[in-house]
C-alpha positions in Angstrom: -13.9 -39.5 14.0 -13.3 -41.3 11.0 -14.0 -45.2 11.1 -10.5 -46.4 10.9 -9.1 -44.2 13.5 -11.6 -45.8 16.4 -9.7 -48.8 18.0 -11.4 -49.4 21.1 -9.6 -52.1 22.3 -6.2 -51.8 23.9 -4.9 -55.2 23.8 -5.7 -55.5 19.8 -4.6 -52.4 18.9 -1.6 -53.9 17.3 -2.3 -56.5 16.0 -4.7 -54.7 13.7 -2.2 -52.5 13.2 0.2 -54.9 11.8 -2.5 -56.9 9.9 -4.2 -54.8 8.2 -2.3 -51.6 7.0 -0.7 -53.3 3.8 -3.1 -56.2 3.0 -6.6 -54.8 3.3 -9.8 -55.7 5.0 -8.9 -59.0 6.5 -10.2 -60.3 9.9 -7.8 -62.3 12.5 -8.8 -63.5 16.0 -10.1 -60.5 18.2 -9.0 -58.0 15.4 -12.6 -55.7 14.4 -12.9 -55.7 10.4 -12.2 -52.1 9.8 -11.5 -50.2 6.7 -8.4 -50.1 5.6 -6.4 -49.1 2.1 -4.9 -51.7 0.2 -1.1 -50.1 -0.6 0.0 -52.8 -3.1 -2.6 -51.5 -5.1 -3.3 -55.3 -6.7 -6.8 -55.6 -6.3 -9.0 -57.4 -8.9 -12.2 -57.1 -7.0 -14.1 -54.4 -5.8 -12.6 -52.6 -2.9 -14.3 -49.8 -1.3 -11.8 -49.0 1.1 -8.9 -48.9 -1.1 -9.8 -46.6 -4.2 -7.6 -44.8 -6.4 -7.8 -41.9 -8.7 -7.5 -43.5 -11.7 -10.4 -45.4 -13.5 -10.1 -48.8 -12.7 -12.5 -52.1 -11.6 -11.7 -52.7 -8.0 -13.0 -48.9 -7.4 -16.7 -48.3 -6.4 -18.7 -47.4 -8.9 -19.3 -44.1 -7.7 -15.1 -42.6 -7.7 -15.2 -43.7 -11.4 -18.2 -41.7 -12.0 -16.6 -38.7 -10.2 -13.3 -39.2 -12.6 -15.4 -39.2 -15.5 -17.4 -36.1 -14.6 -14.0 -34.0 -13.3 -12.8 -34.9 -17.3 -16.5 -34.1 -18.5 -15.5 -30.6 -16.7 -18.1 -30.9 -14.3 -16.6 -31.8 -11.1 -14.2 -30.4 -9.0 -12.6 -33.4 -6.5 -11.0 -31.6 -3.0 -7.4 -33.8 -1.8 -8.2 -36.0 0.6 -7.3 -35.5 4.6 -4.3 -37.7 5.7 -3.9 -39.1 9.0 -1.6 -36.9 11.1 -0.1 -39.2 13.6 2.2 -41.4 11.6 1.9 -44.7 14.3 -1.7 -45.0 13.6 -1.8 -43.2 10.1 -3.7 -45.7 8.1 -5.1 -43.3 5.0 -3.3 -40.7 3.4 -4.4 -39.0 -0.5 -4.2 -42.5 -2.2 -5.7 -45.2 -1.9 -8.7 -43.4 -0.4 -12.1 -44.8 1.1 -14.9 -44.5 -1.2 -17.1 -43.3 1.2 -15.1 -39.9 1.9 -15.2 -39.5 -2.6 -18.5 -37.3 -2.3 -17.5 -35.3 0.4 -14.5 -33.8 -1.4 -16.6 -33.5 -4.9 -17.9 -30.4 -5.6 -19.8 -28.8 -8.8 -17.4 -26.7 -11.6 -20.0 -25.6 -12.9 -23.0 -24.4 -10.8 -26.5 -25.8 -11.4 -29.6 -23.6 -11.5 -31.4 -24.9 -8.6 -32.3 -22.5 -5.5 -29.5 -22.9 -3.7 -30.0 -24.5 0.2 -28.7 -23.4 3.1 -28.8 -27.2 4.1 -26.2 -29.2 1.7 -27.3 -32.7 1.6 -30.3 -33.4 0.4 -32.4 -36.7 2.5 -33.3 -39.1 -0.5 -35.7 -41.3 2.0 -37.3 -38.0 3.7 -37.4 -35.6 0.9 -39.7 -33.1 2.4 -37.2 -32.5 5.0 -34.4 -31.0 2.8 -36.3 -27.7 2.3 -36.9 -27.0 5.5 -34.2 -24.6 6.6 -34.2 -22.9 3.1 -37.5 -22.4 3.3 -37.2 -20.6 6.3 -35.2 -18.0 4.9 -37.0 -17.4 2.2 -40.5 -17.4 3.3 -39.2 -14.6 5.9 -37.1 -12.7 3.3 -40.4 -12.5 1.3 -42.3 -11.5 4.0 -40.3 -8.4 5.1 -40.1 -6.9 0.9 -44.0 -7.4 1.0 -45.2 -4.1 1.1 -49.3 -5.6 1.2 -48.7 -6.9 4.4 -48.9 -4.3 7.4 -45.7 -4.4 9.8 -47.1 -5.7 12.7 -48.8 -8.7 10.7 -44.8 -9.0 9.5 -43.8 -9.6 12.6 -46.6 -11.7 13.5 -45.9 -14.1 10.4 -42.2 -13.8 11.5 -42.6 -15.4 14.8 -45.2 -18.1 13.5 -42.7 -19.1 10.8 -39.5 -19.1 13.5 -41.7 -21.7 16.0 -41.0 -24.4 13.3 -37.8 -25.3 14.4 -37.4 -29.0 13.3 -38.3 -31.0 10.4 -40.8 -33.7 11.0 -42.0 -32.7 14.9 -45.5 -32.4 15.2 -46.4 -28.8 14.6 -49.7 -26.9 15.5 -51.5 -25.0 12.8 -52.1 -21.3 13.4 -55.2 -20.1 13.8 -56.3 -17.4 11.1 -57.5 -14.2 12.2 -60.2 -13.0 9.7 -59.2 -9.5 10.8 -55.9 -9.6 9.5 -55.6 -8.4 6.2 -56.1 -10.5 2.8 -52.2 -10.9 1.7 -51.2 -11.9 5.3 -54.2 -14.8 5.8 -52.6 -16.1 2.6 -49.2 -16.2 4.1 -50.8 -17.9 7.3 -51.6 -20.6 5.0 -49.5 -21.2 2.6 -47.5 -21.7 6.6 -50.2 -24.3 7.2 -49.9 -26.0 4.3 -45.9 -26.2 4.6 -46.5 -27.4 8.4 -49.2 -30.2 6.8 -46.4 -31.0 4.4 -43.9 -30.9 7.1 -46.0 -33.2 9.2 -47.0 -35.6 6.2 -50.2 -35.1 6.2 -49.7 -34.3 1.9 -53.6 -34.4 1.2 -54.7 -31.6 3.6 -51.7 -29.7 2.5 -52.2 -30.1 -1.4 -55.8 -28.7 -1.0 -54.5 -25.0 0.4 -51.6 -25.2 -2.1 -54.1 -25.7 -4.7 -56.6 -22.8 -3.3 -52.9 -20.7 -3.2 -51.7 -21.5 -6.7 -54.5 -19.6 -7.6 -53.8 -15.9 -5.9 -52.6 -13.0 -6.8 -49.4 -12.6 -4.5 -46.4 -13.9 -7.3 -44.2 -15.2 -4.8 -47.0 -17.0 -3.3 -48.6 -18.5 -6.5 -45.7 -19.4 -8.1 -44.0 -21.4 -4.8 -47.5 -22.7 -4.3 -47.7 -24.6 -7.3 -44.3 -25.5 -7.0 -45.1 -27.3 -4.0 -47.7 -28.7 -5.4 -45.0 -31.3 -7.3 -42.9 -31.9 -3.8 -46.4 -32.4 -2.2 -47.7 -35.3 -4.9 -44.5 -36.7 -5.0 -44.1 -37.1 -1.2 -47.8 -38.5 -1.7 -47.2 -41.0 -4.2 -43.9 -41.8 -3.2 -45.1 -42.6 0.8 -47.0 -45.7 -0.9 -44.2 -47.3 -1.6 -42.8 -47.1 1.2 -43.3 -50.4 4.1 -42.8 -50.2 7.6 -38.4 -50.4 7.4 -38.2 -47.5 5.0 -37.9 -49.8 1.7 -38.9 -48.8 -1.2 -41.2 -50.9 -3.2 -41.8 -49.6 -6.5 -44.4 -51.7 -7.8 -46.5 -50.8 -4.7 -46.4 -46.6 -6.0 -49.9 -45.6 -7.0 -50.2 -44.5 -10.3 -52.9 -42.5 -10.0 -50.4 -40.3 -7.1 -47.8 -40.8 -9.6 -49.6 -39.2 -12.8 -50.8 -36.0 -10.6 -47.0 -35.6 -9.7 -45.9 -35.3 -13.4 -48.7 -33.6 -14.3 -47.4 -30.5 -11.4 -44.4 -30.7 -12.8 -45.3 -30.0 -16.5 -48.2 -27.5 -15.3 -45.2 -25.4 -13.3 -42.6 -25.5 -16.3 -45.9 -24.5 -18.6 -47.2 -21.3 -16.1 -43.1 -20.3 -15.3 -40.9 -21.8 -18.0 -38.3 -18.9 -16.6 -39.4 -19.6 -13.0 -37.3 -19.8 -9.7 -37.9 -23.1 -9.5 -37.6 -24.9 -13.3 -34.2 -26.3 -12.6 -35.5 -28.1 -9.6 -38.7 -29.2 -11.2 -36.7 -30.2 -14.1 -35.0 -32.3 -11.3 -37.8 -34.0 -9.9 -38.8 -35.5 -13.2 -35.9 -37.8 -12.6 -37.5 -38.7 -9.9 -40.9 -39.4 -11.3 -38.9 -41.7 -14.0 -37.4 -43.8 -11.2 -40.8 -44.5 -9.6 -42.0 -45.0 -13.1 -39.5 -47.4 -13.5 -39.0 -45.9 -16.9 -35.2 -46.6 -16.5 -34.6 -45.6 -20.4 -36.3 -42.4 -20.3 -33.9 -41.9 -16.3 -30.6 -42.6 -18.5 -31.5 -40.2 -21.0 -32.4 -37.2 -18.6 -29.2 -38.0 -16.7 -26.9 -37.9 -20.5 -29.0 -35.0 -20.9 -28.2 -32.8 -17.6 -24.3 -34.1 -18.5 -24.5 -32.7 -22.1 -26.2 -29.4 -21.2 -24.7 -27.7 -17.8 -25.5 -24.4 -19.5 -29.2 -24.9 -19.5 -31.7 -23.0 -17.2 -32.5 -26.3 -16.2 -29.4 -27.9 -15.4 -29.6 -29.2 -11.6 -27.4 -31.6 -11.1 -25.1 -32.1 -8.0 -21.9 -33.5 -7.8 -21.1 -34.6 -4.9 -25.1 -36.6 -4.7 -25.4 -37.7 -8.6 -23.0 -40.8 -8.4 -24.9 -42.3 -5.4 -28.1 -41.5 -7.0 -26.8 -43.3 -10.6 -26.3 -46.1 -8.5 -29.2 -46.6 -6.6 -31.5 -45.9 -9.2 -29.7 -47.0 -12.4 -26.8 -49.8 -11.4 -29.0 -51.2 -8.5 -32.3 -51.2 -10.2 -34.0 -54.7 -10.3 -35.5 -52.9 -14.0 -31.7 -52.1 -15.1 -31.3 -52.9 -18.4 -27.9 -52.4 -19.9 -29.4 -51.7 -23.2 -30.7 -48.6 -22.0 -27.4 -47.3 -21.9 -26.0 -45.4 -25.3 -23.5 -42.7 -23.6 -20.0 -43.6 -22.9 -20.4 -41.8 -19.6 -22.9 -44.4 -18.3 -21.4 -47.5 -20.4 -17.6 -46.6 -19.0 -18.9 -46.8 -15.1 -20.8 -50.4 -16.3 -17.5 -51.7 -18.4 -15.5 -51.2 -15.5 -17.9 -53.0 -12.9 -18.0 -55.5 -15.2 -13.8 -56.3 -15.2 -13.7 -57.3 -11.7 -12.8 -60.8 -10.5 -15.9 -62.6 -10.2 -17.6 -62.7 -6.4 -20.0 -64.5 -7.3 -21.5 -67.3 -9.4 -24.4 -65.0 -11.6 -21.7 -62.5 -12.2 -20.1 -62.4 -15.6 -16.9 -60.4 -16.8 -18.3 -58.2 -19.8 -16.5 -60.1 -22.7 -14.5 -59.1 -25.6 -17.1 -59.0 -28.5 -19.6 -56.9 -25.8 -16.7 -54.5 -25.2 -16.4 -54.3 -29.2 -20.1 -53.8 -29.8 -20.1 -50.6 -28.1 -17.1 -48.8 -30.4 -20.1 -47.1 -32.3 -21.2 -45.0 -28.8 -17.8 -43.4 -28.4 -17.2 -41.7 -31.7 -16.8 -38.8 -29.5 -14.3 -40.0 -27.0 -12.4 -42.9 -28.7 -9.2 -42.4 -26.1 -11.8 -43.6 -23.4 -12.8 -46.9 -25.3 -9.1 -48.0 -26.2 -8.6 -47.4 -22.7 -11.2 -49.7 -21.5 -9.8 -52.3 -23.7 -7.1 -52.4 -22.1 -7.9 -52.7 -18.8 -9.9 -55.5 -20.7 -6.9 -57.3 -21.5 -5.2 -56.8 -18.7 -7.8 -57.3 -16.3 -10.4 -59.9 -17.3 -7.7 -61.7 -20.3 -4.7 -61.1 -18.2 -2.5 -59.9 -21.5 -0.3 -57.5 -20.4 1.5 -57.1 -23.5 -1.6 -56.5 -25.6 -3.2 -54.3 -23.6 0.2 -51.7 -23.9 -0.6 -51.6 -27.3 -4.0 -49.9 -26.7 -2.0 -47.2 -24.9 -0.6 -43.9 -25.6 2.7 -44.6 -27.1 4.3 -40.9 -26.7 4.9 -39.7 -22.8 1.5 -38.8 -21.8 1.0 -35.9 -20.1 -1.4 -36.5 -17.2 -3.6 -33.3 -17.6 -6.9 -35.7 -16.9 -8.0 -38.3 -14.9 -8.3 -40.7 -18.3 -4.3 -40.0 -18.8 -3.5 -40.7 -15.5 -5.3 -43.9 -16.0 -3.2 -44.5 -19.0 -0.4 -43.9 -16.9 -0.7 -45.9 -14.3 -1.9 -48.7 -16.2 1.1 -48.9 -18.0 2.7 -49.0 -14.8 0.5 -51.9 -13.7 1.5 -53.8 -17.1 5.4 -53.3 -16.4 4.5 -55.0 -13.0 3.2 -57.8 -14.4 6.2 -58.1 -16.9 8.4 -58.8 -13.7 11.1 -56.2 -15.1 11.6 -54.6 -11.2 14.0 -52.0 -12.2 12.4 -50.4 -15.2 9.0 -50.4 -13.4 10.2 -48.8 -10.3 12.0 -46.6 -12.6 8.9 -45.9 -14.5 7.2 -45.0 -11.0 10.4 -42.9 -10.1 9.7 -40.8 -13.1 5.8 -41.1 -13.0 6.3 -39.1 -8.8 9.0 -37.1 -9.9 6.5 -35.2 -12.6 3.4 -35.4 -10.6 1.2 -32.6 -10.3 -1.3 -32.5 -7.6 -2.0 -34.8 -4.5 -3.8 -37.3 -6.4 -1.0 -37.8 -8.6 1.4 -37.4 -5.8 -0.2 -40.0 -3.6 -0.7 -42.4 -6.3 2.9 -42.9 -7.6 4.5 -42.5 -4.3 2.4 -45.6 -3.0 3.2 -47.4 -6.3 6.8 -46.7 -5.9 6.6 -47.2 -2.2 6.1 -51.1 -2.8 9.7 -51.2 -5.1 11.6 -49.6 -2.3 10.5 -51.5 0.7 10.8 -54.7 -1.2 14.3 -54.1 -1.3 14.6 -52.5 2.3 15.6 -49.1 1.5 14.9 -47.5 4.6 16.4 -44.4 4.2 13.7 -43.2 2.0 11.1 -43.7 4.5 12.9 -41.4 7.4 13.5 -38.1 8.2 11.5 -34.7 7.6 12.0 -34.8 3.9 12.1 -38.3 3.4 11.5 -39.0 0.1 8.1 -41.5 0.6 6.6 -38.8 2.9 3.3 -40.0 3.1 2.9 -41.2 6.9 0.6 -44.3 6.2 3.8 -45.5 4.1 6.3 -44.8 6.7 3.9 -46.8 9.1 3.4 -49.6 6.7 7.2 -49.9 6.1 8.4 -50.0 9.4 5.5 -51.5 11.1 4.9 -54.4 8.2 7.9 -54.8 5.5 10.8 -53.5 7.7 13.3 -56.7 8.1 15.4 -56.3 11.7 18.2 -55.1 10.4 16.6 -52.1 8.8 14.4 -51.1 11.8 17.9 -51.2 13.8 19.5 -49.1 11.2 16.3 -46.5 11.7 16.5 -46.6 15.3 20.1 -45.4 15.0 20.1 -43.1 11.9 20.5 -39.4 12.9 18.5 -38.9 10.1 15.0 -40.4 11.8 12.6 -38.6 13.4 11.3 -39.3 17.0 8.1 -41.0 15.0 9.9 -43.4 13.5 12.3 -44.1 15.7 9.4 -45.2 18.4 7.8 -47.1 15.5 11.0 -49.0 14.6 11.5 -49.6 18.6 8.2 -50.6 18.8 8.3 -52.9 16.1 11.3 -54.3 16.5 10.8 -55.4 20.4 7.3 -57.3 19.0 8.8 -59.3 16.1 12.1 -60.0 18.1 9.6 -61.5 21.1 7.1 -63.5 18.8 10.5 -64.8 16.7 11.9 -66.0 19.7 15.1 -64.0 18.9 15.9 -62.8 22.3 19.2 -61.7 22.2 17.8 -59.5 19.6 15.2 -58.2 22.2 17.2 -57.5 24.7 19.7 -55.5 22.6 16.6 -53.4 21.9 15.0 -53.0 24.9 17.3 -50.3 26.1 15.9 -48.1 23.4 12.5 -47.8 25.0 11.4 -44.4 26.7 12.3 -44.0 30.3 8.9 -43.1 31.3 7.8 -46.6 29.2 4.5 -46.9 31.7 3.1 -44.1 30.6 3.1 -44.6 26.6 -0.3 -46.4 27.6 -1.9 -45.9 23.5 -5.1 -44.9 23.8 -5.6 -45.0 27.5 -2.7 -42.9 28.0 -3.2 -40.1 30.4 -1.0 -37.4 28.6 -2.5 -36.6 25.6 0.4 -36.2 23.4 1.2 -40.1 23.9 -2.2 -41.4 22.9 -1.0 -41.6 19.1 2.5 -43.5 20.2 3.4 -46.7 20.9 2.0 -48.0 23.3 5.6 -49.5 25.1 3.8 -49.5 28.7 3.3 -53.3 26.9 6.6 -54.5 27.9 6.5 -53.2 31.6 5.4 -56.6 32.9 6.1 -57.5 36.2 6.3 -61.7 36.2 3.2 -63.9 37.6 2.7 -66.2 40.4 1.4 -69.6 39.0 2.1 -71.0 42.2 4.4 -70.7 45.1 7.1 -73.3 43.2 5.7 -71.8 39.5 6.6 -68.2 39.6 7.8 -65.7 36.1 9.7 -62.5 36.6 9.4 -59.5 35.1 9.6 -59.5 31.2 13.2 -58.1 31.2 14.5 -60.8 33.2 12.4 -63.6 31.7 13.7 -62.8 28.3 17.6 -62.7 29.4 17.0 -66.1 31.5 15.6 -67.3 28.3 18.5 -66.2 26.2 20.8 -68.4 28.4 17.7 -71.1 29.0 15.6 -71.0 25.6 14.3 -74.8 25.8 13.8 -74.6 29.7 9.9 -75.6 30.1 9.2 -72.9 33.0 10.4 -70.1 31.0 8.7 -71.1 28.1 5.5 -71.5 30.3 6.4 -67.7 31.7 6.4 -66.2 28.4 3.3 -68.1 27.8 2.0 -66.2 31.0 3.5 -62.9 29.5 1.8 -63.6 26.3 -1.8 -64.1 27.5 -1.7 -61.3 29.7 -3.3 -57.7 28.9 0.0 -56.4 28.1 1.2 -59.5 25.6 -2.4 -60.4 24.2 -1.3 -57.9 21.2 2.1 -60.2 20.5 0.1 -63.1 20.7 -2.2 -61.4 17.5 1.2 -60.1 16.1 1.9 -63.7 15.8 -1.0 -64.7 14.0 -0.1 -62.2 11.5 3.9 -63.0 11.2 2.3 -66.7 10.4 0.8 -65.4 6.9 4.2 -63.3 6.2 7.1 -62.0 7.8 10.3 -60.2 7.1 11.9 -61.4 10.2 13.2 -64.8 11.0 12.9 -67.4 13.8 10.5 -69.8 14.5 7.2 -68.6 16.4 6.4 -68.7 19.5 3.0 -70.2 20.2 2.4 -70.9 23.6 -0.1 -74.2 22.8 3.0 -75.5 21.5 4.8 -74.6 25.2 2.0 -76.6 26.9 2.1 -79.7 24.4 5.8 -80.2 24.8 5.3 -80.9 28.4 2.4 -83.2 28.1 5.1 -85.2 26.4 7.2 -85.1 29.0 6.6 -87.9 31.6 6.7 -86.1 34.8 3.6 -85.8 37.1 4.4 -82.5 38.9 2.6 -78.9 39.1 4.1 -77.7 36.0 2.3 -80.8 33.9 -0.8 -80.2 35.5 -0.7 -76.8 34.7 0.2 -77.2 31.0 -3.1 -79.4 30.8 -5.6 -77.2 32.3 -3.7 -74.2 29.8 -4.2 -76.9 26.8 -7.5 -77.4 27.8 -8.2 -73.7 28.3 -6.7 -72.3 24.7 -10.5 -74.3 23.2 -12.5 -72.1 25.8 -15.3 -70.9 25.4 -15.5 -70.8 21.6 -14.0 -73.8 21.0 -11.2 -71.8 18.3 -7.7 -72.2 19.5 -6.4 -69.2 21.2 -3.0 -70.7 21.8 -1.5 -70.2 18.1 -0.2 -73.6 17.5 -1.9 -76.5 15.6 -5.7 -77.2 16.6 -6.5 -80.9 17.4 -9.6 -82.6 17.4 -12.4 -82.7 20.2 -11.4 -86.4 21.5 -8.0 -85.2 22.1 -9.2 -82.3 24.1 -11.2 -84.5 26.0 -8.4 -86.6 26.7 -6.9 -83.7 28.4 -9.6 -83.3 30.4 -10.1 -87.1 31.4 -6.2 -86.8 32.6 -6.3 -84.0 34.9 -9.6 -84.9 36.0 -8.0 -88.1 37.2 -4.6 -87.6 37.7 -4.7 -84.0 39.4 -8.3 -84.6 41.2 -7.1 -82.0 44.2 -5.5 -79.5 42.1 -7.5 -76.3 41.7 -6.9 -75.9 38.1 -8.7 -79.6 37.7 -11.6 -78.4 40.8 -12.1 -75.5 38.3 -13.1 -77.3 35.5 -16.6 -78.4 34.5 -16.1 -78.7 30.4 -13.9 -78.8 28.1 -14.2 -77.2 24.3 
């Protein structure tokens, strides 16, 4: 399940809902910081739940490396899956989370390593990622042998099928001298592999060694072969401390040496072997742990420049990550190592965000200038980059559309739908709203694939909900058809007149009708617009009680609404201080809206399971709202009644409720102004002494 579909908690289900769909990653009381896109699209910082196909700062590193190596004509990016249930559809194509980029990235052009029946390689357990592979092909080999007699076959067979898992403490087999010569070697190039397997690398390079020398082909050449994975394993374990970090001045060199030296002894005995491409592979690795970072950068520009080559082994969907651990978060990263515009395009645009921090410093102007001379070859890139420059870090619109295409650009590439939608992003900041939303009109209208699809529609998304059109957000064709956008629309932009409008239209589906409903009961009730709600509460499902979210016993209604939330039966304070049901409450109110009870009652309401989410809602309708009406914040309830001077139940009761919005964090819970300590104990000082017999004042040994 993906991370921002698990909301384990009912009563801030929609809160989170509300908060976060539209704005990104932000955290309100009791809301869990979960990813989620950002569908303005107006980042200036790194964001990597909210990237876009289109090469620009607040990505992660790694999508603009993808971008770069789709244009390069090396990788081929999968669309995205969207979210299928459109009330708690947070990610559709675009924006997308960064952490789903290398799952949908796949190689156009195949490398020339052996390929494994077991896809991702482990980085920190590298002897593991064989194992299944090996498997196969240790058993393939031993069937075609025709030195080894049939029931020795089957013998080897059953030995080789015992290792069933990677790192569990295998038992060697015990050689039968009677067997014949070629099958004893089998038997141990088995123990060596379940040495390796176990980590014990020295006991296991000294059979390898004693194999590299035999006659058998298959076995020589894969013994010396693992004679590189078995030093490197060696060498690389020393670096290694006791949480898995990687300490790189602690490698032995002396490990390290004999681990290039296998390499360059295999590519010397088989410079046509089986195994050159991932030989040729592991010398990348050697250059990390030699923290030859110069000599790393120009084996990676190499691979990039020669995917023809018998010893081209890159991946994909793993080379981005592995960039940035060993190049981008080196401690030895030294930015004059890089000469390639694939590796100085990925810095550039790390270097435009907003800074996060104090030791972090835009790229400037004259840098960006200095490396013209390093993109003779791709000179469309490097105006590019200037200006997202001067848009970005200068914030000079104007200038930066000069360094554009002038002519219609044709969006063929990832670089040209960059152009595109940067131009887009410049007619934003011009303020000119109808010839940008026109420009993202025409911009969907010609799009060609789900990634341009996903990206227009969500910029074009923004210009239409700004000036409430709902009718291109419902129905089955609707013309913004991405679900997260519906959501986002009616859930966060909607004003009440438009959520009515959907809750009538013909046109809107069942979906968005509930969302409207939904929607529109919450902000009515935190707005303190009851008329409003009551209007509305006759469109809510019959069978109410059991849209339960989550929780709901009928499957089909554990992506809906969950409207179970406005089934509330009243509360007993005490026998003179007693709330009916929701429904009635909010019609007495209507008549009553100042009456201190009521208000008191919807306080109850509000703080129950069922209301706790309005009472987040509100939170949220604090930092921006499309609906008017002032807020309804129940600390505010309790603090109009201390003001009052009666000294009856309902007083009491408003001060232990004052005193219990602090508790036990000491944050306000209430949603109204916080005051200071003294004041609370104040509070607690009066009912304490005016209320001694009361139960709420019995009840209470602190205050917060």
């Amino acid at each position: 399940m993906k991370l921002h579909n698990i909301l384990s908690i009912k009563p801030i289900f929609y809160s989170s809902l509300l908060i976060i769909c539209g704005y990104g990653s932000n955290i309100y009381a009791g809301v869990e910081n979960i990813c989620e896109p950002n569908l303005a699209m107006d980042d200036r910082s790194l964001n990597s739940c909210s990237n876009l196909p289109v090469l620009v700062p607040l990505n992660d590193s790694q999508t603009n490396m993808v971008l770069l190596l789709s244009d390069l004509g090396l990788a081929t990016i999968k669309p995205m899956t969207a979210d299928g249930n459109l009330w708690d559809a947070s990610y559709s194509t675009v924006p997308f989370d960064a952490a789903n980029i290398s799952t949908v990235t796949e190689n156009r052009i195949a490398n020339q390593r052996e390929k494994l029946s077991q896809k991702d390689e482990i980085i920190f357990d590298e002897r593991c990622y064989s194992f299944n592979s090996g498997h196969a092909a240790f058993i393939s080999q031993v069937k075609t042998n025709k030195n080894i007699p049939a029931n020795e076959k089957q013998l080897l067979i059953n030995e080789r099928q015992k290792m069933n898992q990677c790192g569990d403490k295998i038992a060697l087999i015990a050689v039968d001298p009677n067997w014949s010569a070629t099958t004893r070697q089998y038997a141990s190039y088995l123990n060596a592999s379940i040495l390796f397997y176990n980590a014990n690398y020295s006991a296991a390079t000294k059979i390898y060694t004693v194999l590299s020398t035999v006659e058998d082909t298959w076995l020589k050449e894969t013994a010396l072969y693992m004679l590189i994975r078995t030093s490197l394993n060696s060498a690389y374990a020393t670096g290694v401390d006791q949480y898995g970090d990687v300490y790189l001045d602690n490698i032995n060199q002396n490990l390290l040496k004999q681990f290039l030296d296998h390499i360059t002894v295999y590519l010397k005995a088989y410079p046509n072997g089986q195994y050159v491409a991932s030989a040729r592979g592991f010398m990348r690795r050697g250059l990390w742990l030699s923290k030859r970072q110069d000599l790393l950068v120009n084996e990676i520009v190499w691979q990039i420049q020669n995917p023809k080559s018998k010893f081209y082994n890159l991946e994909m969907s793993q080379l981005p990550a592995e960039i940035d651990r060993r190049v981008f978060n080196s401690q030895y990263f030294n930015v004059k190592n890089l000469k390639d515009p694939f590796f100085l395009a990925t810095y550039d645009l790390m270097y435009m965000r907003m800074p996060a921090s104090d030791p972090y410093r835009p790229i400037t102007w004259a840098q960006l200038a200095a490396q013209k001379e390093f993109f003779k070859a791709q000179p469309e890139l490097f105006q590019y980059l200037q200006a997202v420059h001067l848009l970005f870090v200068q914030n000079k619109p104007q200038e930066a559309l000069s360094y554009l295409p002038k002519d219609n650009i044709k969006n063929n590439n990832y670089l040209q739908l960059s152009q595109s939608f940067l131009k887009g992003q410049i007619l934003e900041k011009t303020g000119q709203k109808q010839v940008t939303e026109h420009y993202w009109n025409q911009q969907f209208a010609q799009a060609r694939d789900s990634y341009q699809k996903g990206l227009f529609e969500t910029a074009l998304s923004n210009h239409l909900a700004a000036k409430q059109d709902y009718s291109a957000f419902i129905g089955k064709k609707a013309k913004i058809s991405q679900l997260n956008l519906q959501r986002n629309f009616i859930t966060q932009l909607a004003n009440a007149d438009s959520l009515q409008k959907i809750i009538q239209s013909n046109d809107s589906i069942l979906d968005q009708k509930q969302a409207a409903t939904y929607t529109l009961l919450s902000k009515s009730l935190v707005h303190q617009n009851f008329d409003l709600f009551k209007q509305s509460f006759a469109f809510l499902p019959k069978n109410a009680v059991l849209y339960q979210g989550y929780n709901s016993k009928n499957e089909q209604l554990k992506n809906k609404p969950d409207f179970s939330n406005f089934i509330w039966n009243g509360a007993t304070i005490t026998s003179q201080l007693k709330c009916e049901n929701l429904e009635t409450l909010v019609s007495q109110l209507a008549q009553s809206p100042q009456d201190p009870l009521l208000n008191v009652c919807l306080g109850e309401y509000f703080r129950s399971e069922q209301g706790y989410s309005l009472q987040q809602l509100a939170y949220a309708e604090q930092q921006k709202s499309s609906f008017s009406g002032k807020i309804f914040a129940r600390g505010q309830v309790y603090k109009d009644i201390l003001k009052s001077s009666s000294k009856d139940d309902l007083h009491a009761y408003a001060l232990y409720r004052s005193i219990q919005c602090y508790a036990p964090s000491g944050i306000n819970d209430c949603g109204d102004a916080e005051v200071s300590k003294p004041v609370r104990k104040q509070w607690y000082d009066q009912i304490k002494r005016d209320y001694p017999n009361s139960t709420w004042a019995k009840s209470l040994k602190y205050y917060w």
